[in-house]
C-alpha positions as CSV (number, residue, x, y, z in Angstrom):
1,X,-47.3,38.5,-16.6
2,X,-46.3,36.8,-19.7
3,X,-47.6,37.3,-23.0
4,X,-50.6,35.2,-24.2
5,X,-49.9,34.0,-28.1
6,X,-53.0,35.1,-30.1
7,X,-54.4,32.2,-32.3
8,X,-52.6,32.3,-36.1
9,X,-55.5,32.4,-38.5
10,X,-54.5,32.0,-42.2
11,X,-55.2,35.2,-44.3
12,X,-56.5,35.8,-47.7
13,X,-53.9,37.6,-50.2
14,X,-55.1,40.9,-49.6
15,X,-58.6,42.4,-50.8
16,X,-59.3,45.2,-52.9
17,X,-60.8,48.6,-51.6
18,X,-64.2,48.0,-52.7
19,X,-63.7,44.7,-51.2
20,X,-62.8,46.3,-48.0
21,X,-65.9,48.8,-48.0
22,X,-68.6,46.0,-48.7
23,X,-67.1,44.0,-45.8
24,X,-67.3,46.8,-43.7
25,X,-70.7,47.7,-45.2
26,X,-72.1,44.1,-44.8
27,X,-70.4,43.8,-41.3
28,X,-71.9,46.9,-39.3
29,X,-75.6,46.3,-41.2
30,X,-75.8,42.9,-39.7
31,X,-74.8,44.2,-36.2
32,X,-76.9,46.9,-36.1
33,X,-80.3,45.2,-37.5
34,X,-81.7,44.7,-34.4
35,X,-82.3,47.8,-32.4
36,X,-81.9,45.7,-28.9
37,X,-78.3,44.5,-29.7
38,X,-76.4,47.3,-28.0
39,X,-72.5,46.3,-27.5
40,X,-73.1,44.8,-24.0
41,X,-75.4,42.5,-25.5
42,X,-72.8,41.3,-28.6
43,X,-70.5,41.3,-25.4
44,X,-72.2,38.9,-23.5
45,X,-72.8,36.9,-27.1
46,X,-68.9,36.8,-27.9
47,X,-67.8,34.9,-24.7
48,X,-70.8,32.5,-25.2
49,X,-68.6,31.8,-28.9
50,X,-64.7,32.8,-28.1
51,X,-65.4,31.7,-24.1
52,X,-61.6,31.8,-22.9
53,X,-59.7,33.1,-25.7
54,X,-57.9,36.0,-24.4
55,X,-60.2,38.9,-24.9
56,X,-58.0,42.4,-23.1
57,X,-54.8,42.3,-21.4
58,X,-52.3,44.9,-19.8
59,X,-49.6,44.6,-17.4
60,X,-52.5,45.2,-15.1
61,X,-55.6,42.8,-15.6
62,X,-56.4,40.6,-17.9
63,X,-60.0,39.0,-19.5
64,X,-61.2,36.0,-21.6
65,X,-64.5,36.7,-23.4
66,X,-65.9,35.0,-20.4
67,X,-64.5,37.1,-17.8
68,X,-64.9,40.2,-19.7
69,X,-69.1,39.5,-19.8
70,X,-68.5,38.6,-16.1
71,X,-67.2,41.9,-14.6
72,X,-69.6,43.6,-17.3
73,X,-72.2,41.8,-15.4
74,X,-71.1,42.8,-12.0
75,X,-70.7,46.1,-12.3
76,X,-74.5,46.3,-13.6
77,X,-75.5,44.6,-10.7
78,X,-74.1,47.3,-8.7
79,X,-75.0,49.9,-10.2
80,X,-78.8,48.6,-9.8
81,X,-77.9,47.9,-6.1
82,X,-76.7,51.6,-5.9
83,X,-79.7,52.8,-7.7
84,X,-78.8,54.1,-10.9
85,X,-81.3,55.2,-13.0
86,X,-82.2,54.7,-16.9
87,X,-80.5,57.9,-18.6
88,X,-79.0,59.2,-15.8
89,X,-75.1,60.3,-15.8
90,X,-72.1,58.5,-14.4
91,X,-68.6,59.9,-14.2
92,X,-65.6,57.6,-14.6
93,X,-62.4,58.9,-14.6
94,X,-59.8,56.6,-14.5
95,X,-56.4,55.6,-17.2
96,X,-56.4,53.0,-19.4
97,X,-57.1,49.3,-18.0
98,X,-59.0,46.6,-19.2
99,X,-61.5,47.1,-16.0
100,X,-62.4,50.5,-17.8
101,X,-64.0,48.7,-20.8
102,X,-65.7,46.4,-17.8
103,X,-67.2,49.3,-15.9
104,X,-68.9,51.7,-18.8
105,X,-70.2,48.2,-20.8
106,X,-71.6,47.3,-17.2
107,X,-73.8,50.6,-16.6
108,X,-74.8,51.3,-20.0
109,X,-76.2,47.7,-19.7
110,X,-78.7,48.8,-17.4
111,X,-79.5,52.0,-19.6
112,X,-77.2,54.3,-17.5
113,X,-75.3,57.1,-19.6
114,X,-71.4,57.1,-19.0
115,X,-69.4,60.4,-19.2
116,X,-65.8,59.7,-20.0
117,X,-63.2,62.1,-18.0
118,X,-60.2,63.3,-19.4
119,X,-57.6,62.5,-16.1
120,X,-55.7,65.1,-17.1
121,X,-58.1,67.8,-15.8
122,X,-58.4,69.4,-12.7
123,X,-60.6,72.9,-11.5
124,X,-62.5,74.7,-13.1
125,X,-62.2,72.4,-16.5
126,X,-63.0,69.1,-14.8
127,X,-66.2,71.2,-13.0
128,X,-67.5,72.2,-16.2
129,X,-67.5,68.4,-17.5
130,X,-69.2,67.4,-14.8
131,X,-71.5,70.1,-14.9
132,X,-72.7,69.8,-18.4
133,X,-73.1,65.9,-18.0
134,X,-75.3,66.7,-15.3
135,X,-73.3,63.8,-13.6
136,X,-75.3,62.0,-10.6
137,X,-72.1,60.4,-9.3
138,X,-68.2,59.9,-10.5
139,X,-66.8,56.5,-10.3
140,X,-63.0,57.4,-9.7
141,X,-59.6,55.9,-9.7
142,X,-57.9,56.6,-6.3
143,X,-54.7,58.3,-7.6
144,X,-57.4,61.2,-9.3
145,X,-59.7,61.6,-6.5
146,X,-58.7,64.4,-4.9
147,X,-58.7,66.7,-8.3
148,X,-62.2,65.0,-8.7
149,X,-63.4,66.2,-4.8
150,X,-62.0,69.5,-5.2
151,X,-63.9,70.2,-8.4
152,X,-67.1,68.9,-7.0
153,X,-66.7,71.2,-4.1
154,X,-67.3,74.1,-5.9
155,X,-70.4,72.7,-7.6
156,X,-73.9,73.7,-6.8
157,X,-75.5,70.7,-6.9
158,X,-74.3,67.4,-4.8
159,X,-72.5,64.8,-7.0
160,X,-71.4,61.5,-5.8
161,X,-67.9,59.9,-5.3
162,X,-67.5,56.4,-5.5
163,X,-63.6,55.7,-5.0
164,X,-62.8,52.5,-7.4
165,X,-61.6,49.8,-5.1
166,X,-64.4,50.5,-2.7
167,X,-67.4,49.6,-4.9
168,X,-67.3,45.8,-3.3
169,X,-67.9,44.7,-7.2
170,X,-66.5,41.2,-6.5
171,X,-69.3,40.1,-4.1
172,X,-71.8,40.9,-6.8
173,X,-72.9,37.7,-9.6
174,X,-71.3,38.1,-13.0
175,X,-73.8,35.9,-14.3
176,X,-76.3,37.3,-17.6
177,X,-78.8,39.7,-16.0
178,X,-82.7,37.7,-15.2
179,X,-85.2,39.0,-17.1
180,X,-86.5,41.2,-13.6
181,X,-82.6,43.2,-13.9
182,X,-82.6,43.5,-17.4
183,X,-83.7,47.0,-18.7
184,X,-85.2,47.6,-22.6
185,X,-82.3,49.9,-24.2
186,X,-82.0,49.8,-27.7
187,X,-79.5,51.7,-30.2
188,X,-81.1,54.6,-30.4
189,X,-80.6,55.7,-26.6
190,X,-77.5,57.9,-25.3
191,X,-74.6,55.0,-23.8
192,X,-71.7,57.6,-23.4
193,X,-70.7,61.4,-23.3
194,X,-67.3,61.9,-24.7
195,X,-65.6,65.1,-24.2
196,X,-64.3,67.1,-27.1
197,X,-63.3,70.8,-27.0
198,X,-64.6,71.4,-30.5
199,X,-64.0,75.3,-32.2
200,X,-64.0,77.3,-28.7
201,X,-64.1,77.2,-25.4
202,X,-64.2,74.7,-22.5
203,X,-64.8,70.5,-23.7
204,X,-68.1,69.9,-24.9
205,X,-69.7,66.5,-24.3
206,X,-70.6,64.9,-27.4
207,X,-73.2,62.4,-26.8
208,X,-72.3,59.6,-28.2
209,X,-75.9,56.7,-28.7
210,X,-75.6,52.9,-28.3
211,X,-76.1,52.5,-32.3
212,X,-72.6,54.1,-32.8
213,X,-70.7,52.3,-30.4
214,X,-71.7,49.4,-32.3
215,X,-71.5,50.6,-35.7
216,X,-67.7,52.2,-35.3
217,X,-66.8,48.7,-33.5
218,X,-68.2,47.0,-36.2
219,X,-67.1,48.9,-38.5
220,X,-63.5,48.7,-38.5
221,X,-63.5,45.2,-37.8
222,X,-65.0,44.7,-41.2
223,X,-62.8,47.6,-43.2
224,X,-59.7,45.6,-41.8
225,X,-60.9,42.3,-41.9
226,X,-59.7,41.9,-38.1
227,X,-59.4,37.8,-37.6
228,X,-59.1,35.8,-34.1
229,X,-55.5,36.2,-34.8
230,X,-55.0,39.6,-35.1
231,X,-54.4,41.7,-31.3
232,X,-54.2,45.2,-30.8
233,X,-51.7,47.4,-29.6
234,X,-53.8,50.5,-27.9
235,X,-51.8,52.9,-26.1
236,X,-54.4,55.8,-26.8
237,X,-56.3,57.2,-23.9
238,X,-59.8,55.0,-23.5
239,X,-61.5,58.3,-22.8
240,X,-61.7,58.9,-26.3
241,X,-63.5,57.7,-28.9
242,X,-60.9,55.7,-31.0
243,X,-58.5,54.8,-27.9
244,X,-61.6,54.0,-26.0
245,X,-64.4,52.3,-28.2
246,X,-63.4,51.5,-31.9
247,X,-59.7,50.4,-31.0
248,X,-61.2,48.4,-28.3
249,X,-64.1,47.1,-29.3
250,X,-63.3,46.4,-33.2
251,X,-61.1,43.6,-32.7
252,X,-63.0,42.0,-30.2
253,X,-66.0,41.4,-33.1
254,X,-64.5,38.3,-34.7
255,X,-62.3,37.1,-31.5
256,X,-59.3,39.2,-31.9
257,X,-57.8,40.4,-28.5
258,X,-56.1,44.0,-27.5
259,X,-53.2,44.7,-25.6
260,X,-54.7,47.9,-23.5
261,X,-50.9,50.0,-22.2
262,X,-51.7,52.7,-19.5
263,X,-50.2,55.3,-21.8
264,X,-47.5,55.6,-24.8
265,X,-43.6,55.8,-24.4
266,X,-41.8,55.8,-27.5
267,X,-38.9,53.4,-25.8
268,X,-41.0,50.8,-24.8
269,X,-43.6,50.3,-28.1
270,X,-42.2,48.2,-30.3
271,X,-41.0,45.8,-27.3
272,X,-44.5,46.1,-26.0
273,X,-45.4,45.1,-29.5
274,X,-43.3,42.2,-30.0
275,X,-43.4,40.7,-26.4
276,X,-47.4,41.2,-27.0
277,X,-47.4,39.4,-30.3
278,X,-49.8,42.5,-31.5
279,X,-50.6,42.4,-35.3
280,X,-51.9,46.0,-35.5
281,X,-51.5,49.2,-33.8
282,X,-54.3,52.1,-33.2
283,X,-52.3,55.8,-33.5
284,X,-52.2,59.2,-34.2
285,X,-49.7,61.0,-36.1
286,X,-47.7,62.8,-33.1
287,X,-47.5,59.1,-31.8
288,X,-45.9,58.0,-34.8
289,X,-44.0,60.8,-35.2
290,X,-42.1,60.6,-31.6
291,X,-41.4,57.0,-33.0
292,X,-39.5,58.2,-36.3
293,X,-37.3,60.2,-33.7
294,X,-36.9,57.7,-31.2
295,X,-33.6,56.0,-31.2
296,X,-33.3,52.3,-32.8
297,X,-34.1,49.4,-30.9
298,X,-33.5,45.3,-31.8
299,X,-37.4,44.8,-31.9
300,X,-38.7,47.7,-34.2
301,X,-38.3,45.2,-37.1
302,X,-38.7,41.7,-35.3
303,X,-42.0,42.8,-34.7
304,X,-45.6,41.1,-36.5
305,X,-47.4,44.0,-37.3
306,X,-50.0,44.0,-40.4
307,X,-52.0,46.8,-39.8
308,X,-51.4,50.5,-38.6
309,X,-55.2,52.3,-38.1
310,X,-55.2,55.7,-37.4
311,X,-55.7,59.7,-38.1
312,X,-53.5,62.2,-38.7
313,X,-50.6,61.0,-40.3
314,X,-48.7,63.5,-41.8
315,X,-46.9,62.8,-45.4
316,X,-43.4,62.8,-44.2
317,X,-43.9,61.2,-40.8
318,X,-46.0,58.4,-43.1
319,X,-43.0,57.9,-45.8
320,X,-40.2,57.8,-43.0
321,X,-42.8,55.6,-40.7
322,X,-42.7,52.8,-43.4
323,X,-39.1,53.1,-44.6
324,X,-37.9,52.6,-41.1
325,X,-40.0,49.8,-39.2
326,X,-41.1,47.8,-42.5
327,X,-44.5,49.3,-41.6
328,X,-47.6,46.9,-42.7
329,X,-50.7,48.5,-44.4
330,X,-51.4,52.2,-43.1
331,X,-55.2,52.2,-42.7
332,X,-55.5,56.2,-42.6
333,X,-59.0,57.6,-42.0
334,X,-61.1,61.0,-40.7
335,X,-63.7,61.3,-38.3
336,X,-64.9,63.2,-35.1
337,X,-66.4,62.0,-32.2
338,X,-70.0,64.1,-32.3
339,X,-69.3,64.2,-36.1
340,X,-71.4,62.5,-39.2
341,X,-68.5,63.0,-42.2
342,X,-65.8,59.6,-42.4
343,X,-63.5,59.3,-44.5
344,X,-60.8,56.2,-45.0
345,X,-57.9,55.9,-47.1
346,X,-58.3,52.4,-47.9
347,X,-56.0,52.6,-51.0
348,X,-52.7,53.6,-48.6
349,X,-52.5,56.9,-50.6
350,X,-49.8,59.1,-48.7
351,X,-50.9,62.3,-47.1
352,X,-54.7,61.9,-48.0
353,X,-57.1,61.5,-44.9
354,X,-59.3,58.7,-47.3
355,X,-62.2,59.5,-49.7
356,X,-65.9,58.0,-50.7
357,X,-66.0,55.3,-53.0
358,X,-67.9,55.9,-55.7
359,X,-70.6,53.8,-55.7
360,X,-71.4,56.2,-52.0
361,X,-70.0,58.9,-53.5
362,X,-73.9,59.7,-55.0
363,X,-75.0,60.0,-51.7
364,X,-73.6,63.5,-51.4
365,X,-73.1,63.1,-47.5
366,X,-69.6,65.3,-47.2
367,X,-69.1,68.8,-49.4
368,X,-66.3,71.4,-49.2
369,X,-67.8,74.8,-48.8
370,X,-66.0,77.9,-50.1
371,X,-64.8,79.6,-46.7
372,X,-64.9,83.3,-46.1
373,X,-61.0,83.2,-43.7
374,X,-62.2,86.5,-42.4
375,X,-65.5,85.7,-41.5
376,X,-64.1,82.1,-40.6
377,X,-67.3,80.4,-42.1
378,X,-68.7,79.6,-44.7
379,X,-68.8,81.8,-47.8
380,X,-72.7,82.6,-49.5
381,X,-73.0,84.5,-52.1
382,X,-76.0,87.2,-53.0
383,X,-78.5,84.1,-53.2
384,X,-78.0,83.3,-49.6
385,X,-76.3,79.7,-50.4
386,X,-73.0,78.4,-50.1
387,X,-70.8,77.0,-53.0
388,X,-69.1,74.0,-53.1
389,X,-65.4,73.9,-53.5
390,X,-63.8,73.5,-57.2
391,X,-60.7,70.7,-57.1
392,X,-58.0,72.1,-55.0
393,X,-59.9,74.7,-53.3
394,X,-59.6,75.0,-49.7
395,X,-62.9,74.5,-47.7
396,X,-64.7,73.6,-44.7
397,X,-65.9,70.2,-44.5
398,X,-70.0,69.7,-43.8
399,X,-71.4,67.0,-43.2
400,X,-75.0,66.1,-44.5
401,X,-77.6,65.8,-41.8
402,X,-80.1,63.3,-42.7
403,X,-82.7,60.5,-41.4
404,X,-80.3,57.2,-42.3
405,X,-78.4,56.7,-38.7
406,X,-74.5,57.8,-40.0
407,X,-76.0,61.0,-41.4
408,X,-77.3,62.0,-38.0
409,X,-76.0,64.8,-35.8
410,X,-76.0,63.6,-32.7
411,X,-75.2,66.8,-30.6
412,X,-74.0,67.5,-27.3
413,X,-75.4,68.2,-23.8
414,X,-76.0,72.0,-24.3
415,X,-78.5,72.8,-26.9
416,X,-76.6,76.0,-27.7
417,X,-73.2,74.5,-28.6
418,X,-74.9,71.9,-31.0
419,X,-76.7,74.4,-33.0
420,X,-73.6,76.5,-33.5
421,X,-72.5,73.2,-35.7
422,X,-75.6,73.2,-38.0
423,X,-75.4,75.5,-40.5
424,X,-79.6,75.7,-42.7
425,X,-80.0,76.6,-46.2
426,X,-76.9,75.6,-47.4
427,X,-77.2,74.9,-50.8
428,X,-80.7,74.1,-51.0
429,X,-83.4,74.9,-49.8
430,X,-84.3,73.1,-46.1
431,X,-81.3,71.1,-46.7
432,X,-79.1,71.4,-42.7
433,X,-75.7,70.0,-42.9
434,X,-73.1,69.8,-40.0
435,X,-69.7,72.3,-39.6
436,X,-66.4,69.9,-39.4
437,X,-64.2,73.0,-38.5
438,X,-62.1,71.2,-40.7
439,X,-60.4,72.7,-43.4
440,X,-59.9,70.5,-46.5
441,X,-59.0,70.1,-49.9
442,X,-60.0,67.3,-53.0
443,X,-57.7,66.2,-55.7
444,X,-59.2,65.1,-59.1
445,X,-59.3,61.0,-57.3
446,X,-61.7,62.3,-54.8
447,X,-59.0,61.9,-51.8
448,X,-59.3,64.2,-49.8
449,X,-56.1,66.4,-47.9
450,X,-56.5,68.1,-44.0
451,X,-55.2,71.4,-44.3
452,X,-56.1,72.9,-40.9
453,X,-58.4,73.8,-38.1
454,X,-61.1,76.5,-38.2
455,X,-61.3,79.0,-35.8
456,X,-59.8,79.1,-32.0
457,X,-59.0,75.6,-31.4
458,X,-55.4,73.8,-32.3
459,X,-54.4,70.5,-32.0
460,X,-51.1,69.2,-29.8
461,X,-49.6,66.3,-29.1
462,X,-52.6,64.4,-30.2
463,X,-55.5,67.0,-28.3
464,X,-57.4,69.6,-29.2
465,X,-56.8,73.0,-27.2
466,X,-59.7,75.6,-26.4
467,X,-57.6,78.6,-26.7
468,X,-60.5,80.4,-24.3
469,X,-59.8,78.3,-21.6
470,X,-55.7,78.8,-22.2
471,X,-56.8,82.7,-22.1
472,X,-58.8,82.8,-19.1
473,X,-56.0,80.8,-17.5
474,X,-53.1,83.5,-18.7
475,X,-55.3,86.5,-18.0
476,X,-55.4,85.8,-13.7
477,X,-51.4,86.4,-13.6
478,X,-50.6,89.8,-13.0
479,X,-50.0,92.8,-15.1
480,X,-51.8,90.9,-18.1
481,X,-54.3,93.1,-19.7
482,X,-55.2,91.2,-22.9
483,X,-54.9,87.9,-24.1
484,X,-55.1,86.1,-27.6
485,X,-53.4,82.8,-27.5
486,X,-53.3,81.0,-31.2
487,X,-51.6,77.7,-32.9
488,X,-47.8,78.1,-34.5
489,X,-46.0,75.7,-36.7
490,X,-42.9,74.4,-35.1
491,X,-40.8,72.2,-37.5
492,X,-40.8,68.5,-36.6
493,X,-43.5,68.3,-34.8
494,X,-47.3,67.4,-36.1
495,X,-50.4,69.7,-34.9
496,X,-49.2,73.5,-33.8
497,X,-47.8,74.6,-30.5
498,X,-49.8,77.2,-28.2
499,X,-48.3,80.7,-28.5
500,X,-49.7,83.7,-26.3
501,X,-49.2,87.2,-27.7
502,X,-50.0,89.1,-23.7
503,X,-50.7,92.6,-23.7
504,X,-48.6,93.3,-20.4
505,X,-48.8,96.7,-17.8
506,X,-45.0,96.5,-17.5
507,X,-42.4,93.7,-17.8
508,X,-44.3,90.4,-17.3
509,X,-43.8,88.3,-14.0
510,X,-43.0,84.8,-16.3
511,X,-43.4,82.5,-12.8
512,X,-46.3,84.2,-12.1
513,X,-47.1,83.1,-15.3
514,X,-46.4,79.5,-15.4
515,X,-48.1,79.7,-11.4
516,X,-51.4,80.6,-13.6
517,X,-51.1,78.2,-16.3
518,X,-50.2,75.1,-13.5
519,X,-54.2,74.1,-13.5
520,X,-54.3,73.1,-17.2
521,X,-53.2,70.2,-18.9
522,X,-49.3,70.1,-19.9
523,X,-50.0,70.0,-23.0
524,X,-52.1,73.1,-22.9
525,X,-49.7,75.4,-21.8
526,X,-48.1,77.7,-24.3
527,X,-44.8,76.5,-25.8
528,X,-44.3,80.4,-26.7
529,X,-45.4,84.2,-24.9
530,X,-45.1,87.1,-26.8
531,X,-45.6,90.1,-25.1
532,X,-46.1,93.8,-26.4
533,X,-47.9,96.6,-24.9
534,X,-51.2,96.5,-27.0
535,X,-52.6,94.2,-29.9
536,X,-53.5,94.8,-32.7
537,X,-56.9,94.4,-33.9
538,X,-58.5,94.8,-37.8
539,X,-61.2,97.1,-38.6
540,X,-64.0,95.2,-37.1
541,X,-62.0,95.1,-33.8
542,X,-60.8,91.0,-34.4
543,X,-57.6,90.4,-33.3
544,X,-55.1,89.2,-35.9
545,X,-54.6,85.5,-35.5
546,X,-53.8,84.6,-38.8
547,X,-51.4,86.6,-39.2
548,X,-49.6,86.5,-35.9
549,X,-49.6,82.6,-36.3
550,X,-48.0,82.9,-39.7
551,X,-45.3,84.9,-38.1
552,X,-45.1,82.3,-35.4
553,X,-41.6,82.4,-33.5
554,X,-39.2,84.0,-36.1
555,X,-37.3,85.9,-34.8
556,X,-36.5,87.7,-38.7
557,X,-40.1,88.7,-38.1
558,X,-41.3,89.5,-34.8
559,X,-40.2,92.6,-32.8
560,X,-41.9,91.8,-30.0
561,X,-40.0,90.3,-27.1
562,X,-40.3,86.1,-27.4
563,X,-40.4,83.4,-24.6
564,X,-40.5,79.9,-25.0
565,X,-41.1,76.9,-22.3
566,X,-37.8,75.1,-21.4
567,X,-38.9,71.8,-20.1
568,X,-35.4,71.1,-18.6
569,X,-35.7,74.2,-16.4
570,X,-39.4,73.8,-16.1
571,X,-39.8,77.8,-16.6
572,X,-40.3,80.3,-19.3
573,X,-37.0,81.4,-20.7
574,X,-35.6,84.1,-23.1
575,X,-36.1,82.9,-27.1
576,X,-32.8,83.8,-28.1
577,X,-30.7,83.0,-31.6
578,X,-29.3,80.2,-29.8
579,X,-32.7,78.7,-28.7
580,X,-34.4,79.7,-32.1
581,X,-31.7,77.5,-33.6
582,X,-32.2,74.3,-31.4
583,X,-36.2,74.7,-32.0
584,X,-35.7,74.6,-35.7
585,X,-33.2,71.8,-35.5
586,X,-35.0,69.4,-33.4
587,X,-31.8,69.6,-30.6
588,X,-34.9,71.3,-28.1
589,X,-37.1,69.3,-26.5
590,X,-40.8,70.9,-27.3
């Protein structure tokens, strides 16, 4: 398939950041005024403007406007024929493809709710998603359909498999939906579930309305001033929020176009980028990252990029980043899926995640609350209230739960887990604002710095990891009594590896071990074991995370016996002096 040239518009010299926050103010109030434009409606409106101007590509598929609106329309119609209800639940688990835009714009057109499957689970994980989405049916790429059957077996209620490639979709018309297929859904309804694993345990699905599909879409597009001319390079998974809906859907606003990749490799980006003719790039900072340490390549210069959008770039990865590939503008920003605090570093200040301007500043919609580390919330003091942080205090970022539509909490499927994310009474009176789980500081600009997770959960290579889940998975091998498994800094690398300190009846059985941990995603499984006899707890019987994570793999400071992962071998091998070395160095793979 050869590369289709997007359409050079002429750009204005630059605009300043307040500039950039009106457009992107202006931009998503127009889209969102009237609460019956949900996206498959401005969908169906963009190919009646950009018609067949390339709209998604891959090595796959490709779509003009036109055809994009067409196989929207098609698979509505089949999802009617099949009789899919208004709010009920549809699994689709498939990688990234143009046709995966198609499909979840096609049955939230007709008011169904689309739940957005990580492929990388399997068991008891991929169960639990479907189980909390209440999922009537799973629409399901062949090459993942027998991970999907197995997990439905062991479900007690019946869920349906429709095997992509089977649905017939082609014999349905992609025309606009008649006024007797159309159903009313307006922005305020539920379009998508979107798994996150939040603080603890197994992925929560975050339920994600029609108004912020179109507001994150919009959005962006306006912050970055995307033009006809500019295409995207996405290589993120699409069943996430940026990799699936604002990387996606942002450019497509004023008839830009996105190159959709399956999945990332470091040797093939920038020739992907240049053979593409992409003029911006959607990543995370363990994407960039495995670029800085990829070897050099002819195109990682020639290449036409203006824009890199994006969380989680850490300072050094940013500074090297630019100094190496000529990087364009680094559009840095923070936000969560189920979350109501954003943040965007329009100004290109290294290391900060972004910060309000000031004329929204007043609003008061993000605070840093002083954090109690043993308690791991929120500190309050004698009056009941919280405090907010003093500049360069390390705190937990809320969020401020309100009426206006970006200060809303949206939740997730199990009442339960979306309370634990409200804290009440925070600093006022009535006031309710929402838990980030984020740790943060503020300099004396107002930018704001991530400084780390809250609780359980770690991120690596680019996902969040339940350490529950890890646990439960560890404590089925045998001999293994007890099980804390925490984050650890590894040097190079962005996020924290998973370490598991086992409390073992003897000398541990390490296949047995890797045997047990086969069922989670790769990149859930420890990097590091540590095993000892007993753990140690504190006086009100909490293990000792933060202490065992700040000790990490040192071998000057841990007695215990250490293990880490060889990939090479593919098995669980001795951490000695030799191996510490190669960690620290960068010479190990990790």
């Amino acid at each position: 398939m050869n590369a289709i040239a997007p359409t050079r518009v002429a750009r204005p010299q630059g605009s300043t950041p307040a500039q950039a926050w009106l457009r992107a103010l202006e931009t998503t109030t127009r889209a969102t005024r009237d609460p019956q434009r949900i996206l498959p409606r401005a969908v169906g409106e963009w190919a009646r403007r950009y018609g067949e101007r390339p709209a998604l590509m891959s090595e796959r598929e490709s779509f003009d406007f036109r055809a994009l609106a067409h196989r929207m329309n098609q698979y509505s119609r089949w999802a009617l024929s099949a009789g899919v209800a208004p709010g009920e639940t549809i699994g689709l688990m498939m990688a990234n493809r143009p046709e995966y835009f198609a499909i979840w714009l096609g049955l939230t057109q007709i008011g169904a709710v689309v739940a957005l499957v990580n492929v990388n689970l399997g068991g008891e994980a991929l169960a639990h998603c479907l189980r909390v989405a209440s999922a009537r049916g799973v629409i399901v790429a062949p090459e993942f359909a027998r991970p999907c059957e197995e997990a439905i077996a062991g479900l007690s209620r019946a869920v349906e498999v429709w095997r992509h490639g089977d649905l017939a979709v082609d014999a349905f018309e992609g025309s606009e939906l008649g006024v007797d297929e159309q159903r009313a859904v307006t922005l305020a309804e539920r379009a998508l579930l979107i798994y996150t694993s939040g603080t603890t345990g197994m992925p929560k699905a975050a339920a994600v309305s029609h108004h912020r599909l179109v507001a994150w879409s919009h959005w962006f597009a306006g912050l970055a001033d995307m033009t006809p001319g500019d295409r995207m390079y996405n290589c993120l998974p699409m069943h996430h929020s940026i990799g699936g809906v604002a990387a996606i859907g942002a450019p497509l606003v004023n008839g830009g176009s996105v190159f959709i990749a399956e999945r990332f490799s470091a040797s093939r980006f920038w020739r992907d980028v240049a053979r593409w003719d992409c003029t911006m790039f959607q990543y995370i900072g363990e994407l960039c990252r495995y670029l800085v340490a990829a070897p050099p390549c002819p195109e990682e210069k020639a290449h036409g990029l203006r824009l890199a959008c994006g969380n989680g770039l850490g300072a050094d990865v940013w500074r090297a980043f630019s100094a190496r590939f000529g990087a364009p503008q680094i559009l840095e920003f923070y936000a969560a899926t189920e979350g109501n605090v954003t943040l965007y570093n329009v100004e290109g200040k290294v290391g900060a995640i972004g910060r309000a301007p000031a004329f929204m500043a007043a609003r008061d919609t993000i605070a840093l609350a002083r954090f109690d580390f043993e308690a791991e919330a929120p500190w309050r003091g004698a009056d009941g209230f919280c405090a907010r942080c003093a500049i360069g205090e390390t705190g937990e970022a809320l969020g401020r739960i309100g009426a206006e539509p970006a200060q809303r909490f949206e939740g997730y499927t199990q009442r339960e887990e979306s309370e634990k994310k409200i804290l009440r009474d925070v600093f006022a009176p009535g006031d309710a604002w929402m838990r980030t789980g984020d740790l943060m500081r503020r300099d004396a600009e107002g930018f704001y710095y991530f400084v780390d997770r809250v609780g359980d959960t770690f991120r690596w290579k680019g996902e969040n990891v339940a350490t529950s889940e890890v646990a439960a998975a560890l404590a089925a091998a045998p001999g293994i009594v007890e099980v804390i498994v925490y984050g650890v800094a590894v040097p190079g690398a962005d996020g924290r590896a998973g370490m598991a300190l086992l409390a073992a009846d003897g000398t541990p059985d390490l296949e047995e071990i890797a045997r047990a941990l086969e069922a989670l995603p790769r990149y859930a499984r420890p990097l590091f074991l540590r095993v000892r006899r007993s753990l140690d707890v504190t006086a009100t019987f909490k293990p000792k995370r933060r202490e065992m994570a700040d000790e990490g793999f040192d071998l000057a400071r841990v007695r215990d016996p250490l293990y880490v992962f060889d990939a090479e071998r593919g098995a669980y091998v001795a951490l000695d002096a030799a191996r510490f070395v190669a960690i620290q160095s960068g010479a190990m793979r990790v």
